[in-house]
Structures are given as structure tokens and as C-alpha cells.
mmCIF file of the N, C-alpha and C atoms, coordinates in Angstrom:
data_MODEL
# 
_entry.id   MODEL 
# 
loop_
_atom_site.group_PDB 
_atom_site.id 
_atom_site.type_symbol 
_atom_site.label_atom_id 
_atom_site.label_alt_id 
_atom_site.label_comp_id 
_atom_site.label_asym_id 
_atom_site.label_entity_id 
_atom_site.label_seq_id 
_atom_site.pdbx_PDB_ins_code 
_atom_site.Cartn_x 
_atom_site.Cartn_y 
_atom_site.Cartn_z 
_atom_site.occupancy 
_atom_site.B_iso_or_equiv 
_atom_site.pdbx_formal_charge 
_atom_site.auth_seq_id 
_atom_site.auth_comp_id 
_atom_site.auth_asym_id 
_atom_site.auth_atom_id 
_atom_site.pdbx_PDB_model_num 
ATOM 1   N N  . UNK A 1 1  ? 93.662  93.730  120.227 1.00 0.00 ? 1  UNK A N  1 
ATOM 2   C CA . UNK A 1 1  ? 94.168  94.918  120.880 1.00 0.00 ? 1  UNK A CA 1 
ATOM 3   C C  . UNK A 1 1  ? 93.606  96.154  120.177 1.00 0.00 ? 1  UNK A C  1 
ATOM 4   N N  . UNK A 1 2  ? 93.421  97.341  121.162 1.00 0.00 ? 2  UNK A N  1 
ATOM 5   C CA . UNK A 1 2  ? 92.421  98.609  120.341 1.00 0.00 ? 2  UNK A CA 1 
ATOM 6   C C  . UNK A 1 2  ? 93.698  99.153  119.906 1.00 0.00 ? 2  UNK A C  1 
ATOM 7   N N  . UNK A 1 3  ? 93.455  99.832  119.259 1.00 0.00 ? 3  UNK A N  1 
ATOM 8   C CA . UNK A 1 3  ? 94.613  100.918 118.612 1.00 0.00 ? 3  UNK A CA 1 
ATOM 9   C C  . UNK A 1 3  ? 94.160  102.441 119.533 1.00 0.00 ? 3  UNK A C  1 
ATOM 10  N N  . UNK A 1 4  ? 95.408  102.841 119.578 1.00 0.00 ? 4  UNK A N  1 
ATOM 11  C CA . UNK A 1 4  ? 94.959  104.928 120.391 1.00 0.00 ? 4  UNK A CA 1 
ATOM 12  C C  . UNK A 1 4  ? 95.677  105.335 119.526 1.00 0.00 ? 4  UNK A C  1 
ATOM 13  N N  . UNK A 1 5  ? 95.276  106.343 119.177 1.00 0.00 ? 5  UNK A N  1 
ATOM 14  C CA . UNK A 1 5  ? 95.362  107.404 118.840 1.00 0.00 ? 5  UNK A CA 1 
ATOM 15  C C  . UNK A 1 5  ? 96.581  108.593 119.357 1.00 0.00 ? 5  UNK A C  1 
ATOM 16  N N  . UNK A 1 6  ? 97.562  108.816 118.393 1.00 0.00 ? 6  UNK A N  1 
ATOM 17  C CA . UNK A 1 6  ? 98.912  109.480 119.507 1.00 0.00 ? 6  UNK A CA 1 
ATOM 18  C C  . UNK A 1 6  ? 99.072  110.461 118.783 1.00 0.00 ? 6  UNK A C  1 
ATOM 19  N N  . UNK A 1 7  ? 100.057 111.254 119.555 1.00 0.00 ? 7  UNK A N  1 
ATOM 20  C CA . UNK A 1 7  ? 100.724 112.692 118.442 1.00 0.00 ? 7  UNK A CA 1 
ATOM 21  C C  . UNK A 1 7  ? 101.904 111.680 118.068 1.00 0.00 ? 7  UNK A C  1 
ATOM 22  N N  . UNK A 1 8  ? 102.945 112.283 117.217 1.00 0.00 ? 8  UNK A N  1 
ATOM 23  C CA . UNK A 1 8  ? 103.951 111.583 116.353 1.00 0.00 ? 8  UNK A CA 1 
ATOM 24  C C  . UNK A 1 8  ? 104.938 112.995 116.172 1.00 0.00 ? 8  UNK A C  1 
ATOM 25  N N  . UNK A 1 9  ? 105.893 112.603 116.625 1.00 0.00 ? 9  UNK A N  1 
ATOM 26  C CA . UNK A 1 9  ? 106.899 114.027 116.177 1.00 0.00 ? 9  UNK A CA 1 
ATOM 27  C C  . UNK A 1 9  ? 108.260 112.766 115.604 1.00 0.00 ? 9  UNK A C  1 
ATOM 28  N N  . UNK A 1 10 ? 108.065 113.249 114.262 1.00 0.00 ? 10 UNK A N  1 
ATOM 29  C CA . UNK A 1 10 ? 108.914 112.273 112.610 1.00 0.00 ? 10 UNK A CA 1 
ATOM 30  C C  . UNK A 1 10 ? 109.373 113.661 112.231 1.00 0.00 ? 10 UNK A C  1 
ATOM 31  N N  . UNK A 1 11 ? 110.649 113.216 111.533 1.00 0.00 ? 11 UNK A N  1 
ATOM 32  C CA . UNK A 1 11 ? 111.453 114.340 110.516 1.00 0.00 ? 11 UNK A CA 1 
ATOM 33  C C  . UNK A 1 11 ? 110.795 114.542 109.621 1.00 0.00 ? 11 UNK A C  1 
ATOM 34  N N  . UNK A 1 12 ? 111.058 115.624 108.866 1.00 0.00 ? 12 UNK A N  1 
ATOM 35  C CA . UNK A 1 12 ? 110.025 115.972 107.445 1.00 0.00 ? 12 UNK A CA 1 
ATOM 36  C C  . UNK A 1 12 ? 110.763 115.186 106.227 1.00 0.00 ? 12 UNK A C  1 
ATOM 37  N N  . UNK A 1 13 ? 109.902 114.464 105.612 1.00 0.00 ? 13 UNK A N  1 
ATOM 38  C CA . UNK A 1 13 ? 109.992 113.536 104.546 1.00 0.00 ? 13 UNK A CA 1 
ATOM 39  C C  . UNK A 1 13 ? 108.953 112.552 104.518 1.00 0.00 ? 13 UNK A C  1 
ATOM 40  N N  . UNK A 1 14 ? 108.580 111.772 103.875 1.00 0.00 ? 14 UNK A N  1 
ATOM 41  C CA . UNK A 1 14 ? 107.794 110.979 103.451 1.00 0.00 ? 14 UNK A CA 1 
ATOM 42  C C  . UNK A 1 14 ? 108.143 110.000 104.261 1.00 0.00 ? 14 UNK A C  1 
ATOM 43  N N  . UNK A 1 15 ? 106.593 109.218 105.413 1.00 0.00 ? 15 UNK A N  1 
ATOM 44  C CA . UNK A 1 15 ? 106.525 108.323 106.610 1.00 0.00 ? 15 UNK A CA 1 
ATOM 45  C C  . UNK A 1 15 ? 107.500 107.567 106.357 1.00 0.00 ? 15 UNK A C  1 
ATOM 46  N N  . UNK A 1 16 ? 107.397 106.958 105.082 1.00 0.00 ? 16 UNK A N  1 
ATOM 47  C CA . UNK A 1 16 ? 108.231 105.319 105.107 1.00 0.00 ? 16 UNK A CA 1 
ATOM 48  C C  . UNK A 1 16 ? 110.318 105.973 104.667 1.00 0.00 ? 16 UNK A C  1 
ATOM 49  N N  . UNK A 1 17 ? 110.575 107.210 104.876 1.00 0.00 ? 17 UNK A N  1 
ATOM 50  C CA . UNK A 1 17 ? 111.971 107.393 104.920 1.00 0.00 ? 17 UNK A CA 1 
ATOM 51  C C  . UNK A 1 17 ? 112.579 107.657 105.986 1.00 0.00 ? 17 UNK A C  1 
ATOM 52  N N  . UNK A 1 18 ? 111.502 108.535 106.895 1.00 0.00 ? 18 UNK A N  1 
ATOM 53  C CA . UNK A 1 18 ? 111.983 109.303 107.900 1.00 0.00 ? 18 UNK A CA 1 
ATOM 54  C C  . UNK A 1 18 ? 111.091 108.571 108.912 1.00 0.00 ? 18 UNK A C  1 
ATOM 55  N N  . UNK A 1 19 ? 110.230 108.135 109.265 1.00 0.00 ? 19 UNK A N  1 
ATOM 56  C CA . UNK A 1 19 ? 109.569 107.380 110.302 1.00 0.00 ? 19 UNK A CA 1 
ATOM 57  C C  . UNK A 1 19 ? 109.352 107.996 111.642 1.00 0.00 ? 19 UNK A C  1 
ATOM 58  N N  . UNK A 1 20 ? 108.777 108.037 112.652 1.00 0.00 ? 20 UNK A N  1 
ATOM 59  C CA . UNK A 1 20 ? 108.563 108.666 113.580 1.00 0.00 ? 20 UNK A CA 1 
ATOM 60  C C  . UNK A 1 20 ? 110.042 108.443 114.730 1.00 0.00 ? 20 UNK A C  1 
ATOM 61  N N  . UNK A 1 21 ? 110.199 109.241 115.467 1.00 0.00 ? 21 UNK A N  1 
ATOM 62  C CA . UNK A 1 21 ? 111.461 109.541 116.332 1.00 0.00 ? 21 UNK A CA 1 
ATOM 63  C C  . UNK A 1 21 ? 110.822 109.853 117.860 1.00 0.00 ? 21 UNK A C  1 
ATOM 64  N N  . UNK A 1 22 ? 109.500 110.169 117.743 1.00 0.00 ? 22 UNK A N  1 
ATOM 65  C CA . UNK A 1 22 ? 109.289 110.051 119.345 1.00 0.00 ? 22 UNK A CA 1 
ATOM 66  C C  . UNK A 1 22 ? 107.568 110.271 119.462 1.00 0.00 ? 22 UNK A C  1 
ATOM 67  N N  . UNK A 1 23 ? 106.696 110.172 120.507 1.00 0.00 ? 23 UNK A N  1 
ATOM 68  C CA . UNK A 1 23 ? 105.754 110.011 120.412 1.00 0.00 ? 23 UNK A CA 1 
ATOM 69  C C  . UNK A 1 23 ? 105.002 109.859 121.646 1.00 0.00 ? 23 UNK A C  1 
ATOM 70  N N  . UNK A 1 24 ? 104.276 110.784 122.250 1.00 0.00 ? 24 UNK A N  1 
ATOM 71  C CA . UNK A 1 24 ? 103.536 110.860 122.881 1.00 0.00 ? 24 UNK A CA 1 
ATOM 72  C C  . UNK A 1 24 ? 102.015 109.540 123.263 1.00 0.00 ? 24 UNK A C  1 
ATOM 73  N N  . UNK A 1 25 ? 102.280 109.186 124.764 1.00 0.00 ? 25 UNK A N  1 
ATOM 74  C CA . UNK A 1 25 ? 101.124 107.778 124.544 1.00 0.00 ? 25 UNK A CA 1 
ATOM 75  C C  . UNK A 1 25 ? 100.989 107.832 125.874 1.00 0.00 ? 25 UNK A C  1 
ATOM 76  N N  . UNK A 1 26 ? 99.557  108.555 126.292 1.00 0.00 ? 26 UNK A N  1 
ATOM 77  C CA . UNK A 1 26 ? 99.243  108.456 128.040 1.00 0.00 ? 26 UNK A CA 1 
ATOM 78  C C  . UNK A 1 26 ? 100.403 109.010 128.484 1.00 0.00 ? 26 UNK A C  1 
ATOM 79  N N  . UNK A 1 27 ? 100.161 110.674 128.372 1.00 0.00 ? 27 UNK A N  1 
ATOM 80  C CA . UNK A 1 27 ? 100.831 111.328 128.836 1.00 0.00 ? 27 UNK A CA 1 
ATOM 81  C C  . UNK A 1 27 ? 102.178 111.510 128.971 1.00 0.00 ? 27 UNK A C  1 
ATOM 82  N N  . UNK A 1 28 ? 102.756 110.411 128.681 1.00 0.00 ? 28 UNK A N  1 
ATOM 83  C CA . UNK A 1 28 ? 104.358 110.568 128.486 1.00 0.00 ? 28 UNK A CA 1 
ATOM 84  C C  . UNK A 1 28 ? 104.875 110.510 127.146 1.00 0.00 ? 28 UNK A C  1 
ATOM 85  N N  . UNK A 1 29 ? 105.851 111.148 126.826 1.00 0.00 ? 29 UNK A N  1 
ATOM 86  C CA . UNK A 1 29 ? 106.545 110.906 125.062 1.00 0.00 ? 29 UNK A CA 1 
ATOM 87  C C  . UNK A 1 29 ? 107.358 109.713 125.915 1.00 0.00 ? 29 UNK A C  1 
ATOM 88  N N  . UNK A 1 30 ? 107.235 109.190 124.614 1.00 0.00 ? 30 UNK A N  1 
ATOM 89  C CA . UNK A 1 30 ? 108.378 108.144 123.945 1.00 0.00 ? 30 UNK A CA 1 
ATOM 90  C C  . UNK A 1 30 ? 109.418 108.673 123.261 1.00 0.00 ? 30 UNK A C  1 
ATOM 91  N N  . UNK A 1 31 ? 110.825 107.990 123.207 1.00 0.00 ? 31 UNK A N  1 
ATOM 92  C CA . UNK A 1 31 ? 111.728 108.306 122.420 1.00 0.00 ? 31 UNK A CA 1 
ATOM 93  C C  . UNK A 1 31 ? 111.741 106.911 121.443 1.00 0.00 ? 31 UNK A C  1 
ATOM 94  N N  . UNK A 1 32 ? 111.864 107.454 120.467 1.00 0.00 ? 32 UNK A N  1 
ATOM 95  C CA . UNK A 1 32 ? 112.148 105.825 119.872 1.00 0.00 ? 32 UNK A CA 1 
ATOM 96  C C  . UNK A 1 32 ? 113.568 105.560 119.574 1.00 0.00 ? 32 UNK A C  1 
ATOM 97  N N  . UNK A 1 33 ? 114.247 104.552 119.883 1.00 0.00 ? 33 UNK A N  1 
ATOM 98  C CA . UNK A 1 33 ? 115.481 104.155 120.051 1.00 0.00 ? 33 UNK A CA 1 
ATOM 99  C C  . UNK A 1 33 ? 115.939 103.202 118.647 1.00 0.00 ? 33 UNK A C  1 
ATOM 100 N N  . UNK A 1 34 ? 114.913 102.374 118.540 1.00 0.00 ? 34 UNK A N  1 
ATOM 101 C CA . UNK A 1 34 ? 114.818 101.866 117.248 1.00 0.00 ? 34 UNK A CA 1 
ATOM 102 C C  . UNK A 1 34 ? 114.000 101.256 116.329 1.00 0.00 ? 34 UNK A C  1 
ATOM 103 N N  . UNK A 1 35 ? 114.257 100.970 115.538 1.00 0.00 ? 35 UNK A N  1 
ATOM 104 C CA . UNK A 1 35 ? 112.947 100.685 114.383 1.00 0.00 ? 35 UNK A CA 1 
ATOM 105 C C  . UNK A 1 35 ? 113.519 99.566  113.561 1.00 0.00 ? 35 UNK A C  1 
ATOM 106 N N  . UNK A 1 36 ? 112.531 98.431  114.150 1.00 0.00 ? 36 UNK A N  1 
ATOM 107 C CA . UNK A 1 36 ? 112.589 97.173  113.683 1.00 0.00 ? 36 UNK A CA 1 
ATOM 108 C C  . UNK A 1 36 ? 112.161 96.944  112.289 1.00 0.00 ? 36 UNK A C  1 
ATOM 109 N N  . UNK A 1 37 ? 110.978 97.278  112.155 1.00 0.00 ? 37 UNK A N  1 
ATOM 110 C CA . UNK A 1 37 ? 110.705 96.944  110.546 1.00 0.00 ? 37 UNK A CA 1 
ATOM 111 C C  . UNK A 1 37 ? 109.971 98.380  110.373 1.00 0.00 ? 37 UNK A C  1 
ATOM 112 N N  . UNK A 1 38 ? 109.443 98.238  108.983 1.00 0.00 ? 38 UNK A N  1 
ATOM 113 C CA . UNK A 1 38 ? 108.239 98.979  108.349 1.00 0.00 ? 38 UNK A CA 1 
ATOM 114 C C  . UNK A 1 38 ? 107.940 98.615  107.057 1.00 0.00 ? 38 UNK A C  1 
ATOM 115 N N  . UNK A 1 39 ? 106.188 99.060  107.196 1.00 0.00 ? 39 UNK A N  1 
ATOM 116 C CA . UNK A 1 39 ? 105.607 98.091  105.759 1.00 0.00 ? 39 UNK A CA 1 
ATOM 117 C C  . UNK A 1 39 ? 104.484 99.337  105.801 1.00 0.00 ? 39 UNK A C  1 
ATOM 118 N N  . UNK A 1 40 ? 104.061 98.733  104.408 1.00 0.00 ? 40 UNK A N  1 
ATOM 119 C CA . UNK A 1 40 ? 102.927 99.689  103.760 1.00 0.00 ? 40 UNK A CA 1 
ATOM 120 C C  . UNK A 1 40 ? 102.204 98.622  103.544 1.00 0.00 ? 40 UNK A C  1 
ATOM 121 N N  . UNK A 1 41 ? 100.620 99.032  103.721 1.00 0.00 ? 41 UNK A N  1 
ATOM 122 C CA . UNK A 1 41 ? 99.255  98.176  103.572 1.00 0.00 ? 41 UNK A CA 1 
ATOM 123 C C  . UNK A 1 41 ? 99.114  99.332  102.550 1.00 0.00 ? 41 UNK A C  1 
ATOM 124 N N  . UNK A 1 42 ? 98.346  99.100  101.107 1.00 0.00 ? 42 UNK A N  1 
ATOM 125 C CA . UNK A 1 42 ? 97.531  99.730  100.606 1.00 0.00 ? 42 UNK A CA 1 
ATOM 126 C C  . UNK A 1 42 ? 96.446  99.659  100.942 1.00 0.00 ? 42 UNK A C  1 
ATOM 127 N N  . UNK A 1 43 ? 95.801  98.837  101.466 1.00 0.00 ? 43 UNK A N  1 
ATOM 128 C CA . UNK A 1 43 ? 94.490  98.885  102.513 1.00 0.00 ? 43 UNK A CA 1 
ATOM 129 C C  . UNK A 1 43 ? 93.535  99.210  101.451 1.00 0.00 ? 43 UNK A C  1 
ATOM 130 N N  . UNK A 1 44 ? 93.558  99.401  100.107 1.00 0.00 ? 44 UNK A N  1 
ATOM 131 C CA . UNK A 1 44 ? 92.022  99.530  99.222  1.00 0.00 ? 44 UNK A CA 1 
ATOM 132 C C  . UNK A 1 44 ? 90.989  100.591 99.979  1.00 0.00 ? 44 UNK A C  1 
ATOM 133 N N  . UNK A 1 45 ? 89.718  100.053 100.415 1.00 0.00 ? 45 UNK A N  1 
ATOM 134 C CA . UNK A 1 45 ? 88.990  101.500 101.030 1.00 0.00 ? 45 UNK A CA 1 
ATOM 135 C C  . UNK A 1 45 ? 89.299  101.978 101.807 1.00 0.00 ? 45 UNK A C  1 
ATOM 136 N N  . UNK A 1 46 ? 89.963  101.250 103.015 1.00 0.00 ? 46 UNK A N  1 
ATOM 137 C CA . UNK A 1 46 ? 90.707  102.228 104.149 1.00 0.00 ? 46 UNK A CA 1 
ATOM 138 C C  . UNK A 1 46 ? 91.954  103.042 104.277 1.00 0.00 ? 46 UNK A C  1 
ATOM 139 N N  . UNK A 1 47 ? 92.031  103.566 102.602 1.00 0.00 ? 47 UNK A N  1 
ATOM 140 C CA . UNK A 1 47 ? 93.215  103.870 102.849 1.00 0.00 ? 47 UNK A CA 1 
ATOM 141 C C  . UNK A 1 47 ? 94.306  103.134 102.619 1.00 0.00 ? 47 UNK A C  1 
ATOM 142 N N  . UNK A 1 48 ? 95.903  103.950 102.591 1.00 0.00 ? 48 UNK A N  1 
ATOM 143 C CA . UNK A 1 48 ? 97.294  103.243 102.814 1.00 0.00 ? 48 UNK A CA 1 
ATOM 144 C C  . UNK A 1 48 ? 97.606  103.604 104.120 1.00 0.00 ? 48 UNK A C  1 
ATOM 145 N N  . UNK A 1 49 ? 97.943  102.844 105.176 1.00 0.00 ? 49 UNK A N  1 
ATOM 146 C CA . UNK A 1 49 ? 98.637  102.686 106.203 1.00 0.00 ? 49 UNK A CA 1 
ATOM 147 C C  . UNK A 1 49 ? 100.156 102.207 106.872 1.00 0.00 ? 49 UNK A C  1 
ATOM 148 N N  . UNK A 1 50 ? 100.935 103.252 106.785 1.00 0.00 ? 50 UNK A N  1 
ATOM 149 C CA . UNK A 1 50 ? 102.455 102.903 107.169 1.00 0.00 ? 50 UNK A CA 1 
ATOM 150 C C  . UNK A 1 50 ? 102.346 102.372 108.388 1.00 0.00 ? 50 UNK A C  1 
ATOM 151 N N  . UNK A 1 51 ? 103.192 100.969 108.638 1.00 0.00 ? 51 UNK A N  1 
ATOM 152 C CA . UNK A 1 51 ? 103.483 100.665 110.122 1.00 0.00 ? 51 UNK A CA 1 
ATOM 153 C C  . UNK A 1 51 ? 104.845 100.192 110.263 1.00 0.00 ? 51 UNK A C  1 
ATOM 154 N N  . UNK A 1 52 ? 105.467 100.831 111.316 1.00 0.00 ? 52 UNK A N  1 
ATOM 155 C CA . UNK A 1 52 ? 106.392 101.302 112.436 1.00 0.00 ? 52 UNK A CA 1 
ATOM 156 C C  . UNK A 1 52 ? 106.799 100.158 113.142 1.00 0.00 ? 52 UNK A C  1 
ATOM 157 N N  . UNK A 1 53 ? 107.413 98.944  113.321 1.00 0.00 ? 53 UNK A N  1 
ATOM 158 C CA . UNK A 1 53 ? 107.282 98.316  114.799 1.00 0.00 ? 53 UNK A CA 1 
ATOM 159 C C  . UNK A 1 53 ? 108.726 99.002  115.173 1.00 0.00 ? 53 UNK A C  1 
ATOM 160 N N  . UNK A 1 54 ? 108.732 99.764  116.670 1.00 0.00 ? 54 UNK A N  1 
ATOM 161 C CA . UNK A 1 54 ? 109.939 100.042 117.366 1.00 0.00 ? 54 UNK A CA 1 
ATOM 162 C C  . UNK A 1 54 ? 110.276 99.527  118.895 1.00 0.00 ? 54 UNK A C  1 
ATOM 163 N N  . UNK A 1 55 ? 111.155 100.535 119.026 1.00 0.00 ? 55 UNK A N  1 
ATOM 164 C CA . UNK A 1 55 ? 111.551 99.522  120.998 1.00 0.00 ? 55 UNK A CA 1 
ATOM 165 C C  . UNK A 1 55 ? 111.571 101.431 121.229 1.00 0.00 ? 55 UNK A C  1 
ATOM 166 N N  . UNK A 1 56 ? 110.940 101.579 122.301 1.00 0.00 ? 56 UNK A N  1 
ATOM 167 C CA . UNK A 1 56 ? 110.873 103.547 122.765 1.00 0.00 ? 56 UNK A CA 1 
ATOM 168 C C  . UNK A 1 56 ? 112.044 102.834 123.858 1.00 0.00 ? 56 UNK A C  1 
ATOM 169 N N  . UNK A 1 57 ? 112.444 104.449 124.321 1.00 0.00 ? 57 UNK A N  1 
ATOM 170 C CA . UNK A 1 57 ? 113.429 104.348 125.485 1.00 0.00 ? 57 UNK A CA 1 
ATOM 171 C C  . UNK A 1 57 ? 113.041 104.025 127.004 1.00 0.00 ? 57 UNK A C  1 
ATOM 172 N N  . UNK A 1 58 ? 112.229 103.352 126.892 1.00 0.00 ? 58 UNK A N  1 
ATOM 173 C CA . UNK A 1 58 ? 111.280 102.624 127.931 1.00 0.00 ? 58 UNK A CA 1 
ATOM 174 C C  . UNK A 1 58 ? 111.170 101.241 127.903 1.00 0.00 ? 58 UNK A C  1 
ATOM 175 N N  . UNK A 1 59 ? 112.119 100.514 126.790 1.00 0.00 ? 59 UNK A N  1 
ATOM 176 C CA . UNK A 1 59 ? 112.186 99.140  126.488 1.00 0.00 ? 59 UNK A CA 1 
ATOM 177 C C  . UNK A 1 59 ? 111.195 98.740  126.385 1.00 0.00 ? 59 UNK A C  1 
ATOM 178 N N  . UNK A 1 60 ? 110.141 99.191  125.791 1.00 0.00 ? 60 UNK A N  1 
ATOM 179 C CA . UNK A 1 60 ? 109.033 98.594  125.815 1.00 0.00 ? 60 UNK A CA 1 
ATOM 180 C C  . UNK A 1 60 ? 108.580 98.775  123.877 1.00 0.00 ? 60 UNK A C  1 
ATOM 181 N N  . UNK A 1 61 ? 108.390 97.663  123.541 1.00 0.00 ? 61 UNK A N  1 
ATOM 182 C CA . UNK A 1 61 ? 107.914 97.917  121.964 1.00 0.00 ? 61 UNK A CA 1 
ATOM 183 C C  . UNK A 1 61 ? 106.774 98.072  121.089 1.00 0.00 ? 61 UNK A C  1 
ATOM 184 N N  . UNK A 1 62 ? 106.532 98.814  120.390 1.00 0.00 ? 62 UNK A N  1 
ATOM 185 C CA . UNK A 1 62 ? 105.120 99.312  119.833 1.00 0.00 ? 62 UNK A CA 1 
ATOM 186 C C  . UNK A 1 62 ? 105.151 99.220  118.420 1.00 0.00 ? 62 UNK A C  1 
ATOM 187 N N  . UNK A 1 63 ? 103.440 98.927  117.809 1.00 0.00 ? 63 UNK A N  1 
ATOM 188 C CA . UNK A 1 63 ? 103.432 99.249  116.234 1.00 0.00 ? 63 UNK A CA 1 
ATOM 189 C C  . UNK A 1 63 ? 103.057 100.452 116.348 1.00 0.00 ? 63 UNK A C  1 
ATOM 190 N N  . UNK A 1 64 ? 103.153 101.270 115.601 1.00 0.00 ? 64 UNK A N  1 
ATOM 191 C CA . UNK A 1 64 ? 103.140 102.570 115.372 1.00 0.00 ? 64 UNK A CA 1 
ATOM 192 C C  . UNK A 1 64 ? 102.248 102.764 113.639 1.00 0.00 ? 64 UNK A C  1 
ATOM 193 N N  . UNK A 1 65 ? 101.345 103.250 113.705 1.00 0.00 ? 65 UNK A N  1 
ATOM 194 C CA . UNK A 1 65 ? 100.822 103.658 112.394 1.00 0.00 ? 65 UNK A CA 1 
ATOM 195 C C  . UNK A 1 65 ? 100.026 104.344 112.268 1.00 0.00 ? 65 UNK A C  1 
ATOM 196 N N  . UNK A 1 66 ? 100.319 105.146 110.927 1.00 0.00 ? 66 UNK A N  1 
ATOM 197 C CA . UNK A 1 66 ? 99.986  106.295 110.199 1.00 0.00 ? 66 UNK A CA 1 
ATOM 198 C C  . UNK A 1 66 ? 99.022  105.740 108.896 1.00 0.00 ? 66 UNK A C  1 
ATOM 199 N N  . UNK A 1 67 ? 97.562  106.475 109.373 1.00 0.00 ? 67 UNK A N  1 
ATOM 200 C CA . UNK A 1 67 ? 96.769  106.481 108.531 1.00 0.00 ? 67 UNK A CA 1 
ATOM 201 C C  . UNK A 1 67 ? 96.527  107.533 107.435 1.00 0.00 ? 67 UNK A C  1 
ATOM 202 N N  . UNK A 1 68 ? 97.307  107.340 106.294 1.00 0.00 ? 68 UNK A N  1 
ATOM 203 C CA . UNK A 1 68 ? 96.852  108.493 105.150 1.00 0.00 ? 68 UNK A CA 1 
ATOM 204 C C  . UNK A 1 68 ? 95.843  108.958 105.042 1.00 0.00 ? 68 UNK A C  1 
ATOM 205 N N  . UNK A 1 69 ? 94.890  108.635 105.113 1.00 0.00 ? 69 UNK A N  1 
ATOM 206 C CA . UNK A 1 69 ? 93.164  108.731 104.422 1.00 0.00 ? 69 UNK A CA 1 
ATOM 207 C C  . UNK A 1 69 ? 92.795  109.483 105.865 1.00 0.00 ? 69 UNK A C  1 
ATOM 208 N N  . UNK A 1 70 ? 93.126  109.109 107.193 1.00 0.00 ? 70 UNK A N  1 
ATOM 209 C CA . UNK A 1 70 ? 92.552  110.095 108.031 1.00 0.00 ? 70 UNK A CA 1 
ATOM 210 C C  . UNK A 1 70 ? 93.517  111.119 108.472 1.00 0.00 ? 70 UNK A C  1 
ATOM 211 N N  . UNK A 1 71 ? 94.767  110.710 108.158 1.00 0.00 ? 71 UNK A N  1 
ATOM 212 C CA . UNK A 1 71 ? 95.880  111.933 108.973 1.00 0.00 ? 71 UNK A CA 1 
ATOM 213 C C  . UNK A 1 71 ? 96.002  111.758 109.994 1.00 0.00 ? 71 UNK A C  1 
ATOM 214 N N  . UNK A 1 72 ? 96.316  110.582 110.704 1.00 0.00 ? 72 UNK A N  1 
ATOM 215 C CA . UNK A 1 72 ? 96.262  110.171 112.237 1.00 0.00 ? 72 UNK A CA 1 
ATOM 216 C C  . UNK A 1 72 ? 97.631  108.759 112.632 1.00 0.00 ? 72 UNK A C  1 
ATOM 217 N N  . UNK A 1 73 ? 98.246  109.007 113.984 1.00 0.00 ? 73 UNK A N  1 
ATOM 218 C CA . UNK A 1 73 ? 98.450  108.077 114.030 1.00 0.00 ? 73 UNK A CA 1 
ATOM 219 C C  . UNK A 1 73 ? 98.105  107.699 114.730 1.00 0.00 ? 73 UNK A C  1 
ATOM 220 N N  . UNK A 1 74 ? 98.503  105.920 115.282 1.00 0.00 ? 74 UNK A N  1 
ATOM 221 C CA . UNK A 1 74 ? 97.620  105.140 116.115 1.00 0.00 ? 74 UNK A CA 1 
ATOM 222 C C  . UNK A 1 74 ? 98.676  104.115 116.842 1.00 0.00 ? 74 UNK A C  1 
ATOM 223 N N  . UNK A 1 75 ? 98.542  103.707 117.795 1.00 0.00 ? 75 UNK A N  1 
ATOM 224 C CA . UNK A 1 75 ? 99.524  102.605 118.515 1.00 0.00 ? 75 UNK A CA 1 
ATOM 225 C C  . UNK A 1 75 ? 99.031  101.694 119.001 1.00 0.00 ? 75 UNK A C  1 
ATOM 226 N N  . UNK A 1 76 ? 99.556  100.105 118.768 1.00 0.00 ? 76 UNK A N  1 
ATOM 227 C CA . UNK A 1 76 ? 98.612  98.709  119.019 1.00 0.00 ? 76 UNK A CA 1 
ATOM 228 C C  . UNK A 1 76 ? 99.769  98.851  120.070 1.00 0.00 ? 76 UNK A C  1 
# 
């Protein structure tokens, strides 16, 4: 599966406390309703990468992750 590229609107604090809360993906935001897990990859050259798995208010569930090294997030 490709990963895209999304906006992310998260509370201010550090990814892995506050985690993303809603999120834009093909034109529609997401709300996120809840948040199943989250983990940190130190990923060595690519970076550390936080990932997200949630359920948006669309019942539909996504990984969600934030790439440190580029400043981006991304959705499988």
C-alpha cells in the first residue's frame, strides 16, 4: 500500500502524547474518534517515525504517521 501524504491537526505537545485528532485525506477531514495503538520506529537513516493506528468518524481505520526527518505526515 502507497502512503499520501495529509495535513494533521494534533494538540501541541510532543506526537507520541498528544497524537493527531483529525486529518484531512482526499478532500475530506477526518475526525479521529480513537486511537488504537502507537509506536515509534527509530528508523536509523530514515529518520524516527511515530505511528498512529485509529478508527476516524467514518468507521473506517488508518495508520497515520509522522515523519521527523521530513516534517510530514502520511496515511497507509
Amino acid at each position: 500500500m502507497t502512503a499520501k501524504r495529509i495535513n494533521v491537526h494534533a494538540l501541541p505537545g510532543s506526537h507520541e502524547e498528544s497524537g493527531p485528532r483529525k486529518f484531512d485525506l482526499d478532500g475530506q477531514t477526518v475526525e479521529v474518534t480513537e486511537t488504537y495503538e502507537n509506536w515509534v520506529d527509530e528508523g536509523g537513516g530514515g529518520g524516527k517515525k511515530h505511528y498512529f493506528k485509529v478508527k476516524g468518524d467514518n468507521d473506517q481505520f488508518y495508520t497515520l504517521i509522522f515523519n521527523e526527518k521530513k516534517n510530514e505526515w502520511f496515511c497507509e
